[in-house]
N, CA, C and O atoms as CSV, one atom per row, in Angstrom:
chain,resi,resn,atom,element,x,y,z
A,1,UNK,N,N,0.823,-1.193,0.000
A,1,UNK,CA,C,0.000,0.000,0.000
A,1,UNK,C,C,0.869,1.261,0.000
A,1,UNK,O,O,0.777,2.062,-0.930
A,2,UNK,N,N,1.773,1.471,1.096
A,2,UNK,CA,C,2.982,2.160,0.509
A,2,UNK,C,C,3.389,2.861,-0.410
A,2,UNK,O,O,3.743,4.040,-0.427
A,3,UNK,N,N,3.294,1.642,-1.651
A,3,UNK,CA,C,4.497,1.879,-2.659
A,3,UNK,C,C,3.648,2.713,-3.462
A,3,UNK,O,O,4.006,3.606,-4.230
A,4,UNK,N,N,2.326,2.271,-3.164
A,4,UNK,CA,C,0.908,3.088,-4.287
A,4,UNK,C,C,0.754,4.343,-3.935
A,4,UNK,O,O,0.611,5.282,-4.718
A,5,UNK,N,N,0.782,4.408,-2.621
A,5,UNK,CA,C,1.017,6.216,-1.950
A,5,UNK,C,C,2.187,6.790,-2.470
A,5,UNK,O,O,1.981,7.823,-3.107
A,6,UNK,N,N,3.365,6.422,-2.386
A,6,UNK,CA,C,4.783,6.725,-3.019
A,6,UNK,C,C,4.330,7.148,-4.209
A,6,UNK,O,O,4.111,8.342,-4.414
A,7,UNK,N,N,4.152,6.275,-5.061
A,7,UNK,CA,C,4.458,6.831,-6.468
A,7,UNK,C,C,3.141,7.545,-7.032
A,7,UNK,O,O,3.259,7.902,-8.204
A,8,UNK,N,N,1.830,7.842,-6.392
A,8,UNK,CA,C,0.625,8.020,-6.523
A,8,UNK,C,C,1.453,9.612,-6.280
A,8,UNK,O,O,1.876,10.332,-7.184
A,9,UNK,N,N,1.522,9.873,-4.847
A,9,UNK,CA,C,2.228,11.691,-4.809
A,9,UNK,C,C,3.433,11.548,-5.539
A,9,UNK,O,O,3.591,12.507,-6.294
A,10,UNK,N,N,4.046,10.982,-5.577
A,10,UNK,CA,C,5.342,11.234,-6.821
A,10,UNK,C,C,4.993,11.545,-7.935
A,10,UNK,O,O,5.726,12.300,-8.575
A,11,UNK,N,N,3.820,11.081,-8.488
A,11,UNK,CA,C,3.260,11.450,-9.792
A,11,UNK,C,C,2.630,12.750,-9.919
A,11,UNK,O,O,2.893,13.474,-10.879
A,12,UNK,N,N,1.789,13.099,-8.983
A,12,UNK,CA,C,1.071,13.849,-8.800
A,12,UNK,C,C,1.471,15.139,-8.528
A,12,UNK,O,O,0.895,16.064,-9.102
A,13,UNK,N,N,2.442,15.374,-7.676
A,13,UNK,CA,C,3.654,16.053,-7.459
A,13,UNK,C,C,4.535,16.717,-8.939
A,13,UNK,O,O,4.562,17.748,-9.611
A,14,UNK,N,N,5.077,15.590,-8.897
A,14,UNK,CA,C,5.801,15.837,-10.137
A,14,UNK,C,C,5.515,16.812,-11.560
A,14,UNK,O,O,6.144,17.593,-12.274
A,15,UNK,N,N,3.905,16.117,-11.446
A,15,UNK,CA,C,3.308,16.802,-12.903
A,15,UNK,C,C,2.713,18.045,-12.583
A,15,UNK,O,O,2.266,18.735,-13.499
A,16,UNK,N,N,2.636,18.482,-11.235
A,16,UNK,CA,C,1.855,19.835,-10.841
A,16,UNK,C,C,3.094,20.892,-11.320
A,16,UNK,O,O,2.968,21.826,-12.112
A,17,UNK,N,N,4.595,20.384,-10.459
A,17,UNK,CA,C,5.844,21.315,-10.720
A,17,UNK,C,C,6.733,21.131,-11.996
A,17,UNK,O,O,7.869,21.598,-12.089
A,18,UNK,N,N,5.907,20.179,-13.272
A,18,UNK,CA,C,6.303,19.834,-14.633
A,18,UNK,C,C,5.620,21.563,-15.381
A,18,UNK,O,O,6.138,22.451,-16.058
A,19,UNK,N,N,4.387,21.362,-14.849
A,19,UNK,CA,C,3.165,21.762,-15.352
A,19,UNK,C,C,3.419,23.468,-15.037
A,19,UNK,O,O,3.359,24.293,-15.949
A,20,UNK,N,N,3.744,23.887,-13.427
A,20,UNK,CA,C,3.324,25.115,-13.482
A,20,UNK,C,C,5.108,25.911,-13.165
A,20,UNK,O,O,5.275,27.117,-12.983
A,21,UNK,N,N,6.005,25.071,-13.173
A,21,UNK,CA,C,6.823,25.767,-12.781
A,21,UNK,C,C,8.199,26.083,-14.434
A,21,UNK,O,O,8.165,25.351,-15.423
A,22,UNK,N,N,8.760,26.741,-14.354
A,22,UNK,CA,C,9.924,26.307,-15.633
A,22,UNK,C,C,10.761,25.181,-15.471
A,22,UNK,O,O,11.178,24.650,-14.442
A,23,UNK,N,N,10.999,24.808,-17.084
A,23,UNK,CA,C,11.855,23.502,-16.922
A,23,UNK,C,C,12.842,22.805,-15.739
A,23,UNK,O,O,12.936,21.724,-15.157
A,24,UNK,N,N,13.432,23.954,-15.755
A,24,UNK,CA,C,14.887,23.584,-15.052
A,24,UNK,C,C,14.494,23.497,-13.488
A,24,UNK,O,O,15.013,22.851,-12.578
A,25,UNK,N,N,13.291,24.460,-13.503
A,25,UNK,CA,C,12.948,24.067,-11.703
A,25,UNK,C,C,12.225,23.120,-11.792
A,25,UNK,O,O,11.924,22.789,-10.645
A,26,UNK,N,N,11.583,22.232,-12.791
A,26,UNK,CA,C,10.650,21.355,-12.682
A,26,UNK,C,C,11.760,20.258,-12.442
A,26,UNK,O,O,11.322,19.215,-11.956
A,27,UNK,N,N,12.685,20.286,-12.612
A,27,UNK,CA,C,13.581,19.476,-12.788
A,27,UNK,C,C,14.456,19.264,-11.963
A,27,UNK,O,O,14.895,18.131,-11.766
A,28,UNK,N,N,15.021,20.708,-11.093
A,28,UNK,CA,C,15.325,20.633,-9.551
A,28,UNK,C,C,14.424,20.220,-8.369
A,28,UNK,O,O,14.827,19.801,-7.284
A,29,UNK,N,N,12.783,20.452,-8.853
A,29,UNK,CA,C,12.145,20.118,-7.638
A,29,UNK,C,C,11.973,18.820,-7.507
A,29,UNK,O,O,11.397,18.430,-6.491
A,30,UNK,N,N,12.508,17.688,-8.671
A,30,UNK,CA,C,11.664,16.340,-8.342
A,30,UNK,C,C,12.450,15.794,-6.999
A,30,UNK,O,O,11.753,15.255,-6.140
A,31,UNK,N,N,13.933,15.914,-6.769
A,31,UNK,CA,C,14.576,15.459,-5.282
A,31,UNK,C,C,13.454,15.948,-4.444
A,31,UNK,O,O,12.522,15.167,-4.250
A,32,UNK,N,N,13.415,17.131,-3.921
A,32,UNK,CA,C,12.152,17.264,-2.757
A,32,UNK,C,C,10.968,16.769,-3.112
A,32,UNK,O,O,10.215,16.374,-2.222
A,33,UNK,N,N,10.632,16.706,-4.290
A,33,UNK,CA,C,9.148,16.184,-4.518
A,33,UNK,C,C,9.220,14.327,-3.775
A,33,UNK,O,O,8.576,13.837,-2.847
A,34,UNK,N,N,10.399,13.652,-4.778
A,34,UNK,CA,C,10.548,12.296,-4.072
A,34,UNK,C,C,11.001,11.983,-2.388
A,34,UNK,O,O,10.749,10.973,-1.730
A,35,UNK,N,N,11.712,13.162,-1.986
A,35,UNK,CA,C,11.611,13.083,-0.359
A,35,UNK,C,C,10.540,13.278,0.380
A,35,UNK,O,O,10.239,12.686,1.417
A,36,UNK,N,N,9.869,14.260,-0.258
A,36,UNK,CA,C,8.464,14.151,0.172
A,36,UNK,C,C,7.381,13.256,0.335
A,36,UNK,O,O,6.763,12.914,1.343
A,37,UNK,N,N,7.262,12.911,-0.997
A,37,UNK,CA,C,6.234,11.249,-1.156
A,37,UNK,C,C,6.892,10.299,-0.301
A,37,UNK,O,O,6.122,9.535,0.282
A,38,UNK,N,N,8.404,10.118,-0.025
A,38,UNK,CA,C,8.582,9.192,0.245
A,38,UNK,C,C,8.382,9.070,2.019
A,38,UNK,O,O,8.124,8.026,2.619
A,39,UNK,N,N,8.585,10.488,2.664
A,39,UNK,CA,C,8.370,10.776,4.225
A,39,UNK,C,C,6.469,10.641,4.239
A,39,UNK,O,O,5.814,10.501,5.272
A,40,UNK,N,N,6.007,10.708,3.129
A,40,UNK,CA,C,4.431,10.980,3.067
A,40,UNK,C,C,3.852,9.476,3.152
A,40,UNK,O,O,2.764,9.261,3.685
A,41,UNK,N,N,4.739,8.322,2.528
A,41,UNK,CA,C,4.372,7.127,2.446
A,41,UNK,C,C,4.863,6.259,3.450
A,41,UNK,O,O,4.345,5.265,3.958
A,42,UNK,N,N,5.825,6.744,3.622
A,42,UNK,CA,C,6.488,5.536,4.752
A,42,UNK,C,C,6.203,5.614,5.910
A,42,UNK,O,O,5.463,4.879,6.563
A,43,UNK,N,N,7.070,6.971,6.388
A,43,UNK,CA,C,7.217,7.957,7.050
A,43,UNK,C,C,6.041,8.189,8.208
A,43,UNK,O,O,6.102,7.770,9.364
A,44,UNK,N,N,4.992,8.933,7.638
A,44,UNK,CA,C,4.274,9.637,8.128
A,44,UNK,C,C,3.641,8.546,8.891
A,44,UNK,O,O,3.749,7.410,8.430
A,45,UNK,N,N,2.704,8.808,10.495
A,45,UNK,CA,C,1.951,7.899,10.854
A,45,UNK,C,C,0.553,8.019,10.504
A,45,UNK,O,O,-0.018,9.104,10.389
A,46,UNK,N,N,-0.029,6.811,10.325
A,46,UNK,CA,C,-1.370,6.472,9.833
A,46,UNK,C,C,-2.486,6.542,10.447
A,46,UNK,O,O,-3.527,6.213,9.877
């Protein structure tokens, strides 16, 4: 269930700061975007 939260905000994430930000920051933000999902999936308590 996890891994579906992980990559569910990784995706989701990703394509918001693909979408509204410029390339090159869309492209710096995915590290925090994937630390994020990943403290959001594992991480966080339920």
């Amino acid at each position: 269930m996890e891994n579906k939260i992980f990559w569910g905000t990784f995706f989701v994430l990703g394509l918001a700061a693909d979408l509204f930000l410029p390339f090159w920051w869309g492209v710096g933000a995915t590290i925090p975007i994937a630390i994020f999902s990943w403290w959001f999936a594992y991480r966080r308590d339920w």
